[in-house]
Every structure is written in structure tokens, then in C-alpha cells.
N, C-alpha and C positions, 0 to 999 in steps of 0.2 A: 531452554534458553530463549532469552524475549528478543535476539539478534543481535546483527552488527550494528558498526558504527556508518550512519547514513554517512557523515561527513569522507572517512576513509574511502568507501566504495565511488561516493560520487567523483573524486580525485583520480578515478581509474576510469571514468566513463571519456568516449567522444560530446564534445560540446552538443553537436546536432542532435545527440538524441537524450538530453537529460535538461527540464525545466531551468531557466533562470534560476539560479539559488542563491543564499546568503547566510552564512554559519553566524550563530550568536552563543557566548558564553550564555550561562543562563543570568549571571549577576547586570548583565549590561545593561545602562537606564535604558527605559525608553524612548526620549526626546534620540538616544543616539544609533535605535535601531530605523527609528522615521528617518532619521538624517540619512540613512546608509542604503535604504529602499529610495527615497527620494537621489541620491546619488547616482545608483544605479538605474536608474530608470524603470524602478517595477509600480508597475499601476495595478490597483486595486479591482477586482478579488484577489486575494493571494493565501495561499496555505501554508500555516505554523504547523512544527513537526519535531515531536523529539529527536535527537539523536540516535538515539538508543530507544526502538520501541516497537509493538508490536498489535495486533487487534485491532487498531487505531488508538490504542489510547495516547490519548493528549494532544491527537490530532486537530484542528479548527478551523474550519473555514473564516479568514481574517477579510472584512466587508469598506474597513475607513480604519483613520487614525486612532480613534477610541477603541476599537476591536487589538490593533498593535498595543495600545496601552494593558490594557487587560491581559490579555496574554503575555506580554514580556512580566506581568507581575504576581502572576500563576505559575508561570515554568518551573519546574525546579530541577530540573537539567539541563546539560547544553542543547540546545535546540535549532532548526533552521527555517527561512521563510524563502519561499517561489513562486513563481506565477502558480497563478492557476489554470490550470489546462482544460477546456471546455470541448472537447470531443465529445463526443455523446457516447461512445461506447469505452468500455474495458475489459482488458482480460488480463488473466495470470496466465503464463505460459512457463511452465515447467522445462528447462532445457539441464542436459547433462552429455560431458564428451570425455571419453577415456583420455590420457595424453599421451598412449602409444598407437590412436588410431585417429585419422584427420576429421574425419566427419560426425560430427555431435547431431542430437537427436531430441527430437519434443518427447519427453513420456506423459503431459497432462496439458488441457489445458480448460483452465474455468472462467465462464459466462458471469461478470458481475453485475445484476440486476438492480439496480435502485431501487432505494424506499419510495416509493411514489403515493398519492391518492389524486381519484379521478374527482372533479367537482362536479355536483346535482343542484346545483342552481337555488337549494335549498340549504343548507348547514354552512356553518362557518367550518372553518379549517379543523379548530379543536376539537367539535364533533363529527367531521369526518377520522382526524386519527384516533379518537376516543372507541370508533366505529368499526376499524380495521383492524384484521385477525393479525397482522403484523406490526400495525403501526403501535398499537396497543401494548406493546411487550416492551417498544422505546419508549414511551410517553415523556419520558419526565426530562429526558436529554432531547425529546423533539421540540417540546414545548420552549428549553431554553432557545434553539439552534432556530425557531420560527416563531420568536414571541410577538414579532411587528406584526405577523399578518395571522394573529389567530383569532380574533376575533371577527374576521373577512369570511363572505361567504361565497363559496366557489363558483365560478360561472360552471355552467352546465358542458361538461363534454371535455372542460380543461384541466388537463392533467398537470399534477406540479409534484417537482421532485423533496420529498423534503428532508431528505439525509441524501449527502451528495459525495458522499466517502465508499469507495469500493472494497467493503469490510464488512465482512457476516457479522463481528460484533456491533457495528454502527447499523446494521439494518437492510445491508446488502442480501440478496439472496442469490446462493452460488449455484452454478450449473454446469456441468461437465460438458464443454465440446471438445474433447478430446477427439471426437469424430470428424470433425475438423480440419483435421491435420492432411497436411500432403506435402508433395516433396516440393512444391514451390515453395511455401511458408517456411518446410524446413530449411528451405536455404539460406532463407532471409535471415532469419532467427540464426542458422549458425554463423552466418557471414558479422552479424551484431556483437552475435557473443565472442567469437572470438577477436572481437574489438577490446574487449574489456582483460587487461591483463591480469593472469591466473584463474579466471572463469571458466570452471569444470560443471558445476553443479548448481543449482538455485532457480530460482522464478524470477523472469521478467513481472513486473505489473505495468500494461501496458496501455495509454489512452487512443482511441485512432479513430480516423474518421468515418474508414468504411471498411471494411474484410478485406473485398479488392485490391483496395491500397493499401493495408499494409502488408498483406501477400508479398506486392512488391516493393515494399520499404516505402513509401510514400506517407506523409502526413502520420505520422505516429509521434510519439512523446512518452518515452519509456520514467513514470514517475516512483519508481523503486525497482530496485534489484535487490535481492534475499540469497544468500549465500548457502551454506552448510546448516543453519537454524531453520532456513526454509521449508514449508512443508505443502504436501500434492495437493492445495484446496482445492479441485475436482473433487477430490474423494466426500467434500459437503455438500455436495447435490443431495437434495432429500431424497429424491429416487434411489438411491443407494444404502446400502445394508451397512451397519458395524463391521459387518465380516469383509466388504470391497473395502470399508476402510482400512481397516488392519492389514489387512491383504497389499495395499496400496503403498502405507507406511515401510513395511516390512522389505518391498521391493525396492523401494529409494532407499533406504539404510545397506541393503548389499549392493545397490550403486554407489553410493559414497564409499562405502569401504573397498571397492575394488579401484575407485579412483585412487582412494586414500595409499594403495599400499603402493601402483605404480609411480603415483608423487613419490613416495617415499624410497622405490629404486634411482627414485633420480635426484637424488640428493634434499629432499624436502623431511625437514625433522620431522617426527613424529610429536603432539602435545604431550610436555611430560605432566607428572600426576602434580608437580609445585603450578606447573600454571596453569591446571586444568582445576584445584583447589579455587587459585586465587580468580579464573574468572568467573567459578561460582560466586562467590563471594562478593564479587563486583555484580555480576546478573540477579544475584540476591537485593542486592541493595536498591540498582535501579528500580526491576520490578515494585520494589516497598513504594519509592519517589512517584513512579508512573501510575498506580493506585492512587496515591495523594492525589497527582493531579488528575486523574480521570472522575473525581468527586468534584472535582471544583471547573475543569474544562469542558465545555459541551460542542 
């Protein structure tokens, strides 16, 4: 499944901890998405985001008004746009809390590393990521996402980020701190979660300033939450084997299902097999649309 609906869940967050955002049909002009940002008071950088979506695709970092136009003419689902959040660091944090015991618990959480290159005072941009054992592998999406500045050549010593998406498919490289963890964070994180009504199981993706603070809820900006579709991204650390991953998978599926059945003693229907068809079938379709546009969005 490629997820929920960003719009539903954000509806269930506290204000404080969820970006500036603004829901759009995907049909809606242009001229009247600028209208609605400019309304709102959102200033540019700001990030476009399907509704429905997953990997990143169809995500984009939106720079000015020309970036809004292009994108509202690409979309081809309903979509949303939010500040952008400029903390330096992010993580996934895996949380999950049974609902017949009070205190919920981290079982992952992963270090997302930006695509970066360092400059040599020698090469323009496009032959440093032409150059780089990872940059290499995006080329053709890094090249559209920095096409201003690739023909610049890098001061010596200076580092530039150039996929700014915290997502292994965009270029992220994930890392398991799960070691990490302690019981101040966990409290923060459950004190969070159970802000969010019906929130059992799922990843925080979270931006923050420093570890410190957001141990103790300070300066953070929680910019997705992932539900039941969610999956352990620690287990993508390349230091780890097929077998931790599986291992890992297999362990969150007998946590879901053991949430799944005390929900289900407390009056929480089970999915029957007619709507567990029809969200195939809807998950089918999106997935086809979010390919479309991951060819055309960078």
C-alpha cells in the first residue's frame, strides 16, 4: 500500500507540531493556488506533496511562483503545499502503543542523511555529481532539482545539499539510531503520540534542531506521520543484512496485529474483504497516477 491520506491525518494533528499547510484538488488553477498561499501567509520555499504518496514521489521542493505553476500542472492527484522546514537534521521514529496499556514505545528509529557533494574549487556541480558513487545513481532528477547552478564550480571545502528530501528513493541515505533511544525521548514521543487521535502504530518523520531538544519537545516539526502502511526504515541502513530486515518487518506485523485485535475487542470493526478489495483498487490506481507524475516531477 503507497499510504494514507496526508489530508485525513494532518486533521488529527496539534497545530504546534505539523507545518503550515494547504489542501488543493488537483484540478485547481494556478493563479488560485498563488491566491491561497499569498492568503495565507506562506513564503517561499515551500513543499508540494501528494496526498496519497509514498518514496517521495511527486514530492518538490516549490522555489517562486513559476515552481507553483508547474507543479499545480503536473499533479494529477489531490495534493498539498507547506512551509518548508529548514532544520538541519531528520528522523523517522517508529512508535507503537497497545490500547490496553498506557505507555507506548519507540521500536526504530532512522538517521536521514542527505544527498550532499563537497566542492574542490575545481569542477562545476555536474561534474561533481557525475563524480559521486551516489549522486550518480540520481543524475537525471538531480540535474532537473539543480539545473541553475550546474554549470558553477564549487568553492573548495563547501558543501551543498542537493536532494533536500528525506527519502532513500530521492537520495537519502538511511541509518539506524535506534541506539538512540531512552526513556526521556520515549516520553516525549509518547506524550506527542498520544496527541494524535487513534494513533497506535506508525512513524513519526520528524525535522528538529538539535537531539537535545527535541528529547525534550523543543524546536521540532513533525512533517509526516505514516500509519499502518508505514514501514521500520532503520531496517535500510546498509550495514544491515536482508535477514534484520525481514526479521524487522515480521516483528511490526505481530505489533500491528496484536494492536489490531485489542482495537477490535473494543468495538473497532475489523476491514472487511469488500473494502479491503476496493482500497486495492483505489491504491492501484493512485500508485499508476504517482509513476505518471514521478516521470514528469523532480
Amino acid at each position: 500500500m503507497i499510504g494514507e491520506s496526508k489530508k485525513d491525518i494532518h486533521e488529527l494533528l496539534p497545530t504546534e507540531y505539523y507545518p503550515k499547510t494547504i489542501h488543493f484538488l488537483h484540478s485547481t488553477q494556478a493563479e488560485v493556488v498563488i491566491r491561497r498561499i499569498q492568503s495565507d501567509g506562506l513564503r517561499f520555499p515551500l513543499i508540494g506533496k501528494p496526498d496519497i504518496g509514498g518514496r517521495g514521489r511527486g514530492v518538490k521542493l516549490l522555489k517562486d511562483e513559476h515552481d507553483i505553476i508547474e507543479y499545480s500542472q503536473k499533479v494529477l492527484i489531490n495534493y498539498h503545499i507547506q512551509e518548508y522546514i529548514d532544520y538541519p537534521q531528520e528522523v523517522g521514529i517508529f512508535y507503537y502503543r497497545y490500547p490496553d496499556i498506557g505507555k507506548g514505545h519507540i521500536s526504530g528509529i532512522v538517521g536521514k542523511e542527505f544527498l550532499t557533494v563537497m566542492g574542490n574549487g575545481k569542477n562545476t556541480l555536474l561534474e561533481l555529481l557525475k563524480a559521486g558513487s551516489r549522486s550518480i545513481m540520481y543524475l537525471k532528477s538531480l540535474e532537473a532539482m539543480n539545473h541553475d547552478q550546474l554549470g558553477e564550480v564549487i568553492p573548495q571545502g563547501r558543501e551543498i545539499v542537493v536532494s533536500p528530501y528525506g527519502n532513500h528513493a530521492r537520495g537519502s541515505k538511511f541509518l539506524d539510531y535506534t541506539h538512540w533511544r531512552d526513556a526521556q525521548l520515549e516520553e516525549t514521543i509518547d506524550s506527542i503520540s498520544k496527541s494524535i487521535p487513534g494513533f497506535y502504530f506508525g512513524r513519526l518523520d520528524i525535522r528538529f534542531r538539535s537531539w537535545d531538544l527535541l528529547k525534550q519537545g523543543k524546536e521540532f516539526i513533525i512533517v509526516e506521520v505514516n500509519g499502518a502502511g508505514a514501514e521500520p526504515t532503520h531496517m535500510y541502513d546498509p550495514r544491515h543484512s536482508v535477514f534484520f530486515a525481514w526479521k524487522e518487518i515480521i516483528r511490526h506485523w505481530n505489533i500491528m496485529e496484536k494492536i489490531s485485535r485489542k482495537n477490535h475487542k473494543n468495538g473497532v470493526p475489523y476491514l472487511s474483504f469488500k473494502e479491503g478489495v476496493r482500497m486495492y483498487r483505489v491504491d492501484k490506481k493512485n500508485s499508476e497516477l504517482l509513476l505518471a507524475m514521478s516521470e514528469q516531477i523532480h
